[in-house]
DSSP file (Angstrom, degrees, kcal/mol; ACC not computed):
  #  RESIDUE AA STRUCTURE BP1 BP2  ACC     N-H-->O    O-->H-N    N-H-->O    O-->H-N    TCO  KAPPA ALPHA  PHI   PSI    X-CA   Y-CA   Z-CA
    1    1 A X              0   0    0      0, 0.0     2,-0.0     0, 0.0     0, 0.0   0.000 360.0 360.0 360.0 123.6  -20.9   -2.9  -57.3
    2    2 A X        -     0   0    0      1,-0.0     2,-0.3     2,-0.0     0, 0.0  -0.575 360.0-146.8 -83.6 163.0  -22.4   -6.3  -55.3
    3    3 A X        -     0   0    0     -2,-0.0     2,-0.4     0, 0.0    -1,-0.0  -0.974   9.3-142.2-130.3 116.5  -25.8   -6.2  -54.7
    4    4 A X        -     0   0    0     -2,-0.3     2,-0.2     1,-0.1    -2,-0.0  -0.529  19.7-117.6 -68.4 134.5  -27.2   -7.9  -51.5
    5    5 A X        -     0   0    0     -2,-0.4     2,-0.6     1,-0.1    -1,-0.1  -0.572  33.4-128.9 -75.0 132.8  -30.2   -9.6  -51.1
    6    6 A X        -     0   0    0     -2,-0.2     2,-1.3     1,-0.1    -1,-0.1  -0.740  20.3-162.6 -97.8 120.9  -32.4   -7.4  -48.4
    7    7 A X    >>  -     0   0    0     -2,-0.6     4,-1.7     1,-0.1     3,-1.3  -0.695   5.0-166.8-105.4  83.9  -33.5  -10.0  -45.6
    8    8 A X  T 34 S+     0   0    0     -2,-1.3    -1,-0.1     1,-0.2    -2,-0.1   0.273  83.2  53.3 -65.2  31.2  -36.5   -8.1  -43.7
    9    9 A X  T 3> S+     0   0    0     -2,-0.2     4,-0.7     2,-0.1    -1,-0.2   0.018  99.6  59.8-108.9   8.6  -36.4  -10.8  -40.6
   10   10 A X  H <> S+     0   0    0     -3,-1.3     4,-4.5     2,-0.1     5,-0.2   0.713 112.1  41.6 -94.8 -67.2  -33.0  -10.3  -40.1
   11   11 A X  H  X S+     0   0    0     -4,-1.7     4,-0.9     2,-0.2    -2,-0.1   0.643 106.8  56.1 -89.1  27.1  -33.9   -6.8  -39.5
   12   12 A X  H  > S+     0   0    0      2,-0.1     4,-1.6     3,-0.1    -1,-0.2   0.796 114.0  45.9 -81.8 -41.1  -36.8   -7.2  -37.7
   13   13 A X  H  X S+     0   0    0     -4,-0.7     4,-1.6     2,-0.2    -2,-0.2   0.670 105.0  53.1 -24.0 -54.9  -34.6   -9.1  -35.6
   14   14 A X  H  X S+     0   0    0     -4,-4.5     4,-0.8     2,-0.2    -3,-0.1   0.997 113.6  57.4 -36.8 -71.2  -31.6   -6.8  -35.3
   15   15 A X  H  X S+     0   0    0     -4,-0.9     4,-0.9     2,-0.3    -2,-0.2   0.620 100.6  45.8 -12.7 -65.7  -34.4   -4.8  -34.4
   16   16 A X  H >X S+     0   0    0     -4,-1.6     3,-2.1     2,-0.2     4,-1.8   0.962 104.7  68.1 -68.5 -66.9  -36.0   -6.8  -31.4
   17   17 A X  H >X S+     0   0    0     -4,-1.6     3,-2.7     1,-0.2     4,-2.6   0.786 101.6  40.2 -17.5 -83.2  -32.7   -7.1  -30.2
   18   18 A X  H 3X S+     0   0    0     -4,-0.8     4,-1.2     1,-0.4    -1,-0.2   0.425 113.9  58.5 -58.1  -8.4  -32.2   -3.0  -29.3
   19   19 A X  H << S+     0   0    0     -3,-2.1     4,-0.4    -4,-0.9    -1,-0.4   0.642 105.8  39.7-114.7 -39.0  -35.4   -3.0  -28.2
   20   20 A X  H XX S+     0   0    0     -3,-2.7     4,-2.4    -4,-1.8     3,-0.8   0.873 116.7  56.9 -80.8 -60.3  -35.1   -5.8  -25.3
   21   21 A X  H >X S+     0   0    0     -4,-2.6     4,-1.8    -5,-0.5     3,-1.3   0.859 107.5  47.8 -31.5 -69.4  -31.6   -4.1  -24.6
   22   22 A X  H 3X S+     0   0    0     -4,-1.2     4,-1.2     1,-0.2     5,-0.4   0.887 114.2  43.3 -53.3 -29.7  -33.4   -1.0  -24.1
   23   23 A X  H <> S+     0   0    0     -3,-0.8     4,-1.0    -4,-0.4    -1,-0.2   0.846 109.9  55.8 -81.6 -20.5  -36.1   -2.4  -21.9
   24   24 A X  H <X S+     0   0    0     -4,-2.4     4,-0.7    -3,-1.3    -1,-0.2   0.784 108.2  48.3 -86.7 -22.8  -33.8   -4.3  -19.9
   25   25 A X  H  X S+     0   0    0     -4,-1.8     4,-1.5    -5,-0.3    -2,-0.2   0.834 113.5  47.4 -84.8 -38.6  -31.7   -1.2  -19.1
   26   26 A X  H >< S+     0   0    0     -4,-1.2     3,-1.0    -5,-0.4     4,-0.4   0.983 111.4  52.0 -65.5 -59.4  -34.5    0.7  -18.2
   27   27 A X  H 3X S+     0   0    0     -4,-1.0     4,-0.6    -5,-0.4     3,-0.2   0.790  93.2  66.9   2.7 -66.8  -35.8   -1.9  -16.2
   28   28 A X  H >< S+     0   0    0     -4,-0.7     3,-0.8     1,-0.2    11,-0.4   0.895  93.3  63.4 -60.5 -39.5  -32.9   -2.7  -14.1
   29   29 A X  G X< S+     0   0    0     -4,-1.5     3,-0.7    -3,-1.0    -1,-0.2   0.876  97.7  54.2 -50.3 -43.7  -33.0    0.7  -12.4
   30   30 A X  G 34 S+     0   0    0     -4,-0.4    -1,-0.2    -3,-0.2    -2,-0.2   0.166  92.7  72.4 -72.4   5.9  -36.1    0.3  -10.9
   31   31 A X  G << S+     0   0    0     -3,-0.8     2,-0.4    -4,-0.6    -1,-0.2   0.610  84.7  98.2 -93.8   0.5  -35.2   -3.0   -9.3
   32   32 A X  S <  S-     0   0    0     -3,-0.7     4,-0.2    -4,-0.4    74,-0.1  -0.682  82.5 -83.7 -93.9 148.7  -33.1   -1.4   -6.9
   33   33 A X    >   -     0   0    0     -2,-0.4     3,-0.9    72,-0.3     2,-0.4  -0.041  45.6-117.2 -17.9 124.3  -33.1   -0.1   -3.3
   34   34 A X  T 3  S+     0   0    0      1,-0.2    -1,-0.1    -3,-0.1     3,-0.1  -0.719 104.8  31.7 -63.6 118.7  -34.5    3.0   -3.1
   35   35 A X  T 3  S+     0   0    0     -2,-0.4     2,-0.4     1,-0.3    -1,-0.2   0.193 105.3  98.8 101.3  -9.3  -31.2    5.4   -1.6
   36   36 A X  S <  S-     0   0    0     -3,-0.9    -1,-0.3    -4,-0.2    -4,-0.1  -0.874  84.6-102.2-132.8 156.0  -28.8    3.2   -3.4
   37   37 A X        -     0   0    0     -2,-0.4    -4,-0.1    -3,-0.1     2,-0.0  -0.341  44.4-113.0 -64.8 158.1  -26.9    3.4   -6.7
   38   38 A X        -     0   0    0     -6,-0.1     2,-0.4    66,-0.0    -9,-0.1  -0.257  39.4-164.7 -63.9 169.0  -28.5    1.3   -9.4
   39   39 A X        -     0   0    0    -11,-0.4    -8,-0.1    63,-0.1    63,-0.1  -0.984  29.6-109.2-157.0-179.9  -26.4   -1.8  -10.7
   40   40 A X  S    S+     0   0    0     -2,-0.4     2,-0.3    63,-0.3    60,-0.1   0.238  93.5  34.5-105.8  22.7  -26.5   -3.8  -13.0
   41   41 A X        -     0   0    0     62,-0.3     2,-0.6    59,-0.1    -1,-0.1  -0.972  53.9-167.0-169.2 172.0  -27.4   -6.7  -11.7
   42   42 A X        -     0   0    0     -2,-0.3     3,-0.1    62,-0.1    64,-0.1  -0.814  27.5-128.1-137.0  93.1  -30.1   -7.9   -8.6
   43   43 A X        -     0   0    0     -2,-0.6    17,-0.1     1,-0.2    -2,-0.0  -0.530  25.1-108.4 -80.3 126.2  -30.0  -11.3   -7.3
   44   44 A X        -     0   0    0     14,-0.1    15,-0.4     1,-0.0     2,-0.2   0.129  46.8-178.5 -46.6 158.0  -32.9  -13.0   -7.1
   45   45 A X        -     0   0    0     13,-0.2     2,-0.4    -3,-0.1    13,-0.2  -0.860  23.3-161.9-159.8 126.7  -34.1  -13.5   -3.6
   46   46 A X  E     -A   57   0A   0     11,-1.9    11,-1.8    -2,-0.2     2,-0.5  -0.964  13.7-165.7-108.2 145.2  -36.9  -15.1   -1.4
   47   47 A X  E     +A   56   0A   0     -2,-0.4     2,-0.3     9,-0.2     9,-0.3  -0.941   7.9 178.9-131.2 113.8  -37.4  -14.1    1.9
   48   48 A X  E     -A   55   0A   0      7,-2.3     7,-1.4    -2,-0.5     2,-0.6  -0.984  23.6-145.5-116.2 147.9  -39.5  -15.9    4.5
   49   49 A X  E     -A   54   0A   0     -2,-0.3     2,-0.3     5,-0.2     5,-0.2  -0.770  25.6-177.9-111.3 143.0  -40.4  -15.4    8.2
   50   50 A X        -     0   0    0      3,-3.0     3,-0.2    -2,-0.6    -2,-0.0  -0.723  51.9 -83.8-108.0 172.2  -40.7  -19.1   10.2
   51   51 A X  S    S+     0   0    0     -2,-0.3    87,-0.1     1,-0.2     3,-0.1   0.546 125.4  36.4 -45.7 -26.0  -41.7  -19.3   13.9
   52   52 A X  S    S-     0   0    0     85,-0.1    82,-2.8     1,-0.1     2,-0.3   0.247 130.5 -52.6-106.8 -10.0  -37.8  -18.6   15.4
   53   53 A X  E     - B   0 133A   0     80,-0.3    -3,-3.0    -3,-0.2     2,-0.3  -0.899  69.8 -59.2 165.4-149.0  -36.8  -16.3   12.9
   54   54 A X  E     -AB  49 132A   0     78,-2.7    78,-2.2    -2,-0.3     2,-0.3  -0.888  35.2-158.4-133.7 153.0  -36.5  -15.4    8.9
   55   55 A X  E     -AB  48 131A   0     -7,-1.4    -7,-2.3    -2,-0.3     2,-0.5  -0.948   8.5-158.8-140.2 143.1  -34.4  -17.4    6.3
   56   56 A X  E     -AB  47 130A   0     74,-0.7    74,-2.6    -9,-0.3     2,-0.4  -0.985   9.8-168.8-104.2 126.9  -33.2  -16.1    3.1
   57   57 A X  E     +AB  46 129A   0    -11,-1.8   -11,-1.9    -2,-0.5     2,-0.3  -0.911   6.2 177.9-108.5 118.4  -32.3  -17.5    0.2
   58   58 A X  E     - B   0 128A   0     70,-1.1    70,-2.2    -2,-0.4   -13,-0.2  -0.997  24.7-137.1-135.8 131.2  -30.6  -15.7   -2.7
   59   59 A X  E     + B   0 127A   0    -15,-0.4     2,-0.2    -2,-0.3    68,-0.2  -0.526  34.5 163.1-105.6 121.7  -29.1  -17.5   -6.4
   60   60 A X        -     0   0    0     66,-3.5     3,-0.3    -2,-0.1     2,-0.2  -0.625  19.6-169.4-147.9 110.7  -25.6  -15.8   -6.9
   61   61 A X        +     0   0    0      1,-0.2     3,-0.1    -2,-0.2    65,-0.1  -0.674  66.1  23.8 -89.8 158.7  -24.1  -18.1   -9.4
   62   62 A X  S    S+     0   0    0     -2,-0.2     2,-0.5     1,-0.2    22,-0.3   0.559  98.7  99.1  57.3  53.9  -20.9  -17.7  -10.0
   63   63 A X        -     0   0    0     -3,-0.3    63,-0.3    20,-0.1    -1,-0.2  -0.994  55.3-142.4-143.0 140.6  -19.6  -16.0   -6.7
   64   64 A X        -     0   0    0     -2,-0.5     4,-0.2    -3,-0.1    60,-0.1  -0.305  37.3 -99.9 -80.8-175.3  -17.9  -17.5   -3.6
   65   65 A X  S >  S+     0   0    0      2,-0.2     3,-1.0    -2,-0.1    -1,-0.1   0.989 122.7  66.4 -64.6 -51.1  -18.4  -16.6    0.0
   66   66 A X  T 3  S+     0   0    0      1,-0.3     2,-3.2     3,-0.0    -1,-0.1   0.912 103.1  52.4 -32.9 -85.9  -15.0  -14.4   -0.3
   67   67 A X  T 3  S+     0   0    0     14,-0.1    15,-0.4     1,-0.0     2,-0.4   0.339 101.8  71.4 -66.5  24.9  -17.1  -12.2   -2.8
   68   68 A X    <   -     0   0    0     -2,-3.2     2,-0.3    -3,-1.0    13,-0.2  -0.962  58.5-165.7-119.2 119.1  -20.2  -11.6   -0.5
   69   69 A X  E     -D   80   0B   0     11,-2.6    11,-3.2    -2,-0.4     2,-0.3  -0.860   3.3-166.0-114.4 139.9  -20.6   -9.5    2.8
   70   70 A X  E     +D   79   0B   0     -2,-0.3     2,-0.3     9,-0.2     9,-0.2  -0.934  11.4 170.5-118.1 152.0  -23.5   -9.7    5.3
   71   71 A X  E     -D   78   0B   0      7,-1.2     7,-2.2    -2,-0.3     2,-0.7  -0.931  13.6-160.4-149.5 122.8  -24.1   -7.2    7.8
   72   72 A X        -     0   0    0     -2,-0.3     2,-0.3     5,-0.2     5,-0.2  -0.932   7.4-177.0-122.7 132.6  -27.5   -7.2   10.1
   73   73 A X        -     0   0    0     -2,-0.7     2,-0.9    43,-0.0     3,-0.2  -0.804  50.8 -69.8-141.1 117.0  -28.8   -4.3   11.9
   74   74 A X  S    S-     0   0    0     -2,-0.3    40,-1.1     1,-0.2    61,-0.1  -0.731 124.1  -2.4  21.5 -74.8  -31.7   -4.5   14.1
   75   75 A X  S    S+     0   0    0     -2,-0.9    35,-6.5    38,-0.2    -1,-0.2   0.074 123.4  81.6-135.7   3.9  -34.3   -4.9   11.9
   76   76 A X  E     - E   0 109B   0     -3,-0.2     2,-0.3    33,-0.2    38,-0.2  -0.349  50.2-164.9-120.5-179.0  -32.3   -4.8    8.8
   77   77 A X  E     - E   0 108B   0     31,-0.7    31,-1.4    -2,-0.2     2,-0.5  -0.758   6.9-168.3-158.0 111.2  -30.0   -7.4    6.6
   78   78 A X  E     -DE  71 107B   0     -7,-2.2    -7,-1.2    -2,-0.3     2,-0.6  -0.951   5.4-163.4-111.0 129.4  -27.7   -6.1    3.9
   79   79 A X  E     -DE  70 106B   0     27,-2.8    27,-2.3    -2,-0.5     2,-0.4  -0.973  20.0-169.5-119.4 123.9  -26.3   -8.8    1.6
   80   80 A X  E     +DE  69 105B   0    -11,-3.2   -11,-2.6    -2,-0.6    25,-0.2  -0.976  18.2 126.6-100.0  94.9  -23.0   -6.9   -0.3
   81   81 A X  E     - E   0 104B   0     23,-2.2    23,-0.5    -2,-0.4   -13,-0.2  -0.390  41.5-125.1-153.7-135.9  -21.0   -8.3   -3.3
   82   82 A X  E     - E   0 103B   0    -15,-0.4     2,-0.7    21,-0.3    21,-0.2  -0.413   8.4-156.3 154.0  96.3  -19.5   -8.2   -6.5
   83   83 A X  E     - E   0 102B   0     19,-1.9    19,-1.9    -2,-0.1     2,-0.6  -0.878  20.7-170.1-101.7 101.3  -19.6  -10.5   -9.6
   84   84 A X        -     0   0    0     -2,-0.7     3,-0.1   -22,-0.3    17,-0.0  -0.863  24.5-106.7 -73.7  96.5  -16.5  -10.4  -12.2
   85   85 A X        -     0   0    0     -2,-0.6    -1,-0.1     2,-0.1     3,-0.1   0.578  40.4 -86.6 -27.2 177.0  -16.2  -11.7  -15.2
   86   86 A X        -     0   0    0      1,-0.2     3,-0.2     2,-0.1    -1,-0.0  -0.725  34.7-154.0 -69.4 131.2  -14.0  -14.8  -16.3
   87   87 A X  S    S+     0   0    0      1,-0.1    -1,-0.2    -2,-0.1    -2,-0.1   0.702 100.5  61.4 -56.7 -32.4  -10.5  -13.0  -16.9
   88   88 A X  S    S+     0   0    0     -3,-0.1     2,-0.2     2,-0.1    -1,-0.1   0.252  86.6  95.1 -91.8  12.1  -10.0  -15.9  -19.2
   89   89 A X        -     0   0    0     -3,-0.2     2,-0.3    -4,-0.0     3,-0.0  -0.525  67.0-152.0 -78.5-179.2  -13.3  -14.5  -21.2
   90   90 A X        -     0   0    0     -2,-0.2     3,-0.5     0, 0.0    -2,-0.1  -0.883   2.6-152.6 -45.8 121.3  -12.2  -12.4  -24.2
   91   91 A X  S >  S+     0   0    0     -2,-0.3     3,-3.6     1,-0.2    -2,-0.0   0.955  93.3  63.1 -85.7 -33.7  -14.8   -9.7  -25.1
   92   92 A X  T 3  S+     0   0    0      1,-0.2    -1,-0.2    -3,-0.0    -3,-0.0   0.728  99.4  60.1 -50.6 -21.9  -13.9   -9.4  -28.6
   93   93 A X  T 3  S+     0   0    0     -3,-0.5     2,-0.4     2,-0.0    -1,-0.2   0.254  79.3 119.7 -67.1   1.0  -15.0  -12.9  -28.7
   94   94 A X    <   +     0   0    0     -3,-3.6     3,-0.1     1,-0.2    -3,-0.0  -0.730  32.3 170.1-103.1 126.2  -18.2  -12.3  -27.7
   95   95 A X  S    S+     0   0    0     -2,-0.4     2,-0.4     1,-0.3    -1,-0.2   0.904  83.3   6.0 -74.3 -61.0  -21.5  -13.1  -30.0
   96   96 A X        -     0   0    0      0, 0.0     2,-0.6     0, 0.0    -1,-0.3  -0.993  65.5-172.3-138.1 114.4  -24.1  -12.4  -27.2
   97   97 A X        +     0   0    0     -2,-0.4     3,-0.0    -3,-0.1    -3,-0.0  -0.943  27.8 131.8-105.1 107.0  -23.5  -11.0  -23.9
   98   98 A X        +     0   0    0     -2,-0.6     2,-0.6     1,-0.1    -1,-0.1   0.260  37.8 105.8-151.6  42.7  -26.4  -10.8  -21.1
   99   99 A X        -     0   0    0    -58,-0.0    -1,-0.1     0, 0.0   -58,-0.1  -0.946  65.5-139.1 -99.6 124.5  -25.2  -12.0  -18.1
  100  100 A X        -     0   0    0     -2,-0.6     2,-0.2   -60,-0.1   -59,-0.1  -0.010  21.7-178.7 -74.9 161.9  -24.7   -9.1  -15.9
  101  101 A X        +     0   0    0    -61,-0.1     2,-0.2   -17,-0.0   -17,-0.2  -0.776  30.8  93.9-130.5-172.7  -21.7   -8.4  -13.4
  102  102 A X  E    S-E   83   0B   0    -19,-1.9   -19,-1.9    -2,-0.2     2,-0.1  -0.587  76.4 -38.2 123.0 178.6  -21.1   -5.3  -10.9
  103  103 A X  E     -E   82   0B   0     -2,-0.2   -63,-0.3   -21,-0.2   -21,-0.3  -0.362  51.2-162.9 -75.8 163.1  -21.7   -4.6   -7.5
  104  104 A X  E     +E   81   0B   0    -23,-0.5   -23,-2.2    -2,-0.1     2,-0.4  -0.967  13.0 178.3-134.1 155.1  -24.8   -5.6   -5.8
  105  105 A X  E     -E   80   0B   0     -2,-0.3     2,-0.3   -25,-0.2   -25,-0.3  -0.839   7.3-175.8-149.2 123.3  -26.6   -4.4   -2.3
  106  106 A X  E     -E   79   0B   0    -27,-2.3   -27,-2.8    -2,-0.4     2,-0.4  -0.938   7.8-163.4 -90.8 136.6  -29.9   -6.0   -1.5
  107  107 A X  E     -E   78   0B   0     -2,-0.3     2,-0.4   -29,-0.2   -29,-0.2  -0.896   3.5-164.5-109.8 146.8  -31.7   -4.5    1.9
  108  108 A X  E     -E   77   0B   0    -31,-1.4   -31,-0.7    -2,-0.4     2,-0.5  -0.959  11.2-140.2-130.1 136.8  -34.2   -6.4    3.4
  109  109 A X  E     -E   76   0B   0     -2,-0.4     2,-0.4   -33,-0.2   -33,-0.2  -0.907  19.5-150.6-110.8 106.6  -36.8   -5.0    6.1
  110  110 A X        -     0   0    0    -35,-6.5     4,-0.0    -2,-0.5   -56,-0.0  -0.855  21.5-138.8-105.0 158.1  -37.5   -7.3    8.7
  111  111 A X  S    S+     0   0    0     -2,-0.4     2,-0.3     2,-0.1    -1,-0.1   0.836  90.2  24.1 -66.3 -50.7  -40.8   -7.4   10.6
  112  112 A X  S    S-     0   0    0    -37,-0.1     2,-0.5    -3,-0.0    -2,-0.1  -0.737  86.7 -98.1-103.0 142.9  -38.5   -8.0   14.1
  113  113 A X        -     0   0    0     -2,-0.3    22,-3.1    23,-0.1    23,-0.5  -0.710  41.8-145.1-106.7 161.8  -35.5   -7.5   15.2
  114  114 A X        -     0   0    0    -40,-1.1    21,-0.7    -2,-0.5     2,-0.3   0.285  22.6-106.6 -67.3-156.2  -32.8  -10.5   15.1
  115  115 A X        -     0   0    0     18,-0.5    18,-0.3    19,-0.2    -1,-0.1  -0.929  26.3-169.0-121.2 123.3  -29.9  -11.8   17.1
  116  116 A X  S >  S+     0   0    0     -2,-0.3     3,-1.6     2,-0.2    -1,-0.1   0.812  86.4  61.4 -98.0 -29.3  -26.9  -10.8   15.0
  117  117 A X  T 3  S+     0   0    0      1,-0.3    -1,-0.1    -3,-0.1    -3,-0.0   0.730 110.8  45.4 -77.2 -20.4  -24.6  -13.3   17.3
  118  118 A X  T 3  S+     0   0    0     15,-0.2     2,-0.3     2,-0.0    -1,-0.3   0.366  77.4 114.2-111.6  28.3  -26.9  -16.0   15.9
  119  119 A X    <   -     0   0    0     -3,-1.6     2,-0.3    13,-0.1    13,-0.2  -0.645  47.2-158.8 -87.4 140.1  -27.4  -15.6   12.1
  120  120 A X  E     -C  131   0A   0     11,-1.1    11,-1.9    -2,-0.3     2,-0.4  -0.880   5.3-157.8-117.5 152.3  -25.9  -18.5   10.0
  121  121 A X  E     -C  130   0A   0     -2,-0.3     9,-0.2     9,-0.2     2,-0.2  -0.986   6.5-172.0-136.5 134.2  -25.0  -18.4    6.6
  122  122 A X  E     -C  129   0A   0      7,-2.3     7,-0.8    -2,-0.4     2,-0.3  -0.618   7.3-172.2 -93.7 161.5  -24.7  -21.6    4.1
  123  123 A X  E     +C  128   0A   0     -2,-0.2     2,-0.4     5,-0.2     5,-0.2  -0.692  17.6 146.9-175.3 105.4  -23.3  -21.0    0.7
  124  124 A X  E >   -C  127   0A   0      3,-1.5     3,-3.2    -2,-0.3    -2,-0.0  -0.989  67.5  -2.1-155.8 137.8  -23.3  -24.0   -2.1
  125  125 A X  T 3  S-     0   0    0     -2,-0.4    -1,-0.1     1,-0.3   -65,-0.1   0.833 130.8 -55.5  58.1  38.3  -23.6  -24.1   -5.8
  126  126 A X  T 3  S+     0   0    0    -63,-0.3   -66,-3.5     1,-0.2     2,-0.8   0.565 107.3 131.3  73.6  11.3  -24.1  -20.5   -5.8
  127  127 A X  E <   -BC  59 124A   0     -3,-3.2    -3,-1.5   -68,-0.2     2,-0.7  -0.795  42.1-152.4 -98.3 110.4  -27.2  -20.6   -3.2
  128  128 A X  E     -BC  58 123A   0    -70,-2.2   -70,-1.1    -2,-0.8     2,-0.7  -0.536   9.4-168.7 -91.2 119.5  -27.2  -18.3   -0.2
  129  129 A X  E     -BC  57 122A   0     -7,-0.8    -7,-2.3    -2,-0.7     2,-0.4  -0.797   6.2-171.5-129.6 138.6  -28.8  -19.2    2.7
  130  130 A X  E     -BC  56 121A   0    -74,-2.6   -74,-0.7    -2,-0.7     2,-0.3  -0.734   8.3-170.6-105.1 144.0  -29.4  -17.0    5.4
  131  131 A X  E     -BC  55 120A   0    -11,-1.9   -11,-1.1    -2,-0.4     2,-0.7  -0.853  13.3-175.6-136.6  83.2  -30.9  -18.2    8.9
  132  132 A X  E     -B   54   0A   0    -78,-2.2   -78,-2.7    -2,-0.3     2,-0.6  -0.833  12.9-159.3-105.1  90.1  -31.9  -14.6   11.3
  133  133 A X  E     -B   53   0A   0     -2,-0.7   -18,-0.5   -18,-0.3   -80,-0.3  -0.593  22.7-110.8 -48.3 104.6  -32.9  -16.1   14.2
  134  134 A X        -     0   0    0    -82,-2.8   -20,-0.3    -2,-0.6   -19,-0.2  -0.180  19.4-117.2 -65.2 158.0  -35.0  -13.4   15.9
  135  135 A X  S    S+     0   0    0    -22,-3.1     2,-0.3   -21,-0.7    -1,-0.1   0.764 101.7   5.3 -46.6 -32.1  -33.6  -11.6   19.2
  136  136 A X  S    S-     0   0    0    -23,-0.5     2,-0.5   -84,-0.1    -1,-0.1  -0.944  92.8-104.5-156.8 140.2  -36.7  -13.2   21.2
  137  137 A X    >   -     0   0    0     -2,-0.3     3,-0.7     1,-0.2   -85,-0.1  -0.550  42.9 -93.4 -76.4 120.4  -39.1  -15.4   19.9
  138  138 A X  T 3  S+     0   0    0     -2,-0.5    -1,-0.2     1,-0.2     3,-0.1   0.195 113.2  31.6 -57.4 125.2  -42.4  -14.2   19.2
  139  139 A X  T >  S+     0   0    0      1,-0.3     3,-1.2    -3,-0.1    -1,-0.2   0.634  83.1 150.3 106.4   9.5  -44.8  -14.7   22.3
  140  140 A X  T <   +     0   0    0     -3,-0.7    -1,-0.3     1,-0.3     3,-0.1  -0.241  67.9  12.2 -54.7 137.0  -42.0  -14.2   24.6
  141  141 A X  T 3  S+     0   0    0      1,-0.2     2,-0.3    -3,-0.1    -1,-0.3   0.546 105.8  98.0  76.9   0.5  -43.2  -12.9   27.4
  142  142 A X    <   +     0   0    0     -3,-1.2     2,-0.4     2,-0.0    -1,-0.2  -0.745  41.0 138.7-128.6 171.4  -46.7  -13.3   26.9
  143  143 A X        -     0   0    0     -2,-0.3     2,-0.3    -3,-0.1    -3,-0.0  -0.974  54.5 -76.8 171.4 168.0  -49.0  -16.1   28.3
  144  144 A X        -     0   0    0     -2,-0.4     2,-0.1     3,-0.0    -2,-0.0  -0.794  47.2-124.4 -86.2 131.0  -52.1  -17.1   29.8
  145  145 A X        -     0   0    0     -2,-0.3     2,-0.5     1,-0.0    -1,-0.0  -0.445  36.5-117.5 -73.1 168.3  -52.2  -16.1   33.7
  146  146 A X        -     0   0    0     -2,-0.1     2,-0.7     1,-0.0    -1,-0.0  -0.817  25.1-113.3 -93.6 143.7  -53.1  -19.6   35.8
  147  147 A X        -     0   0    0     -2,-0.5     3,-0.1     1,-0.1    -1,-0.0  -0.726  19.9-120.6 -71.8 114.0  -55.8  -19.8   37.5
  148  148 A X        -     0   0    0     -2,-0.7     2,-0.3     1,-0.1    -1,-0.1  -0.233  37.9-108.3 -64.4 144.2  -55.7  -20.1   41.2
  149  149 A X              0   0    0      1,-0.1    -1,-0.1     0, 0.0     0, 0.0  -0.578 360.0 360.0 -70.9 117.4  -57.5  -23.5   42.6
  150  150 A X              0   0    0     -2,-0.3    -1,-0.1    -3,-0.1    -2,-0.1   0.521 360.0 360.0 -94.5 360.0  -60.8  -22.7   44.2
């Protein structure tokens, strides 16, 4: 019979491991749209409104344009996709896995509503940027009356 030497920081370790797993899966649920299945991953995203409109910018590395769909309606933006793994990965080869794949849906609630005929999309190094011009530019329509010359 061998006898092993018992190495408590290897399981304390093990340990922390199953323990981030579990917090990271629970976690991840609550990062999604409320109404929509969880997934198992959420691309970061920042959202800002400028004077003509909103731009968003959202990190999905490893993804082309092909694997992303945008769709805006009135007041709304849904960014759509799908992250694969390498085919040329192996899993059985795998030490440590935690970058996620799966489908993704972000919704975003805008304050206005856009011009769908004029949203542009950029897409480089895995950064999406979105440019939602709004439908009419805030203060449209409003003004100071002139004053007639007395």
């Amino acid at each position: 019979m061998s006898t092993r030497r018992w190495d408590p920081l290897r399981d304390l370790l093990s340990l922390q491991e199953k323990m981030n797993r579990l917090f990271e899966d629970s976690l991840a649920a609550t990062r999604t749209t409320p109404g929509l299945p969880a997934s198992a991953w959420t691309p970061a995203a920042d959202a800002y409104e400028t004077p003509e409109g909103f731009v968003v910018l959202m990190d999905l590395p490893g993804l082309s344009a092909d694997d992303v769909e945008i769709h805006v309606d009135g007041e709304r933006l849904v960014v759509h996709g799908e992250r694969r793994p390498d085919d040329k990965t192996r899993p059985e080869s795998f030490h440590r896995v935690e970058r996620s794949y799966g489908v993704f849906t972000r919704v975003f609630q805008l304050t206005d509503e856009v011009d769908p005929d004029k949203v542009t999309a950029n897409f480089r190094d895995g950064l999406l940027r979105l440019d939602l011009p709004r439908l009419r530019t805030r203060g449209a329509g409003r003004g100071r009356p002139e004053r007639p010359d007395a």
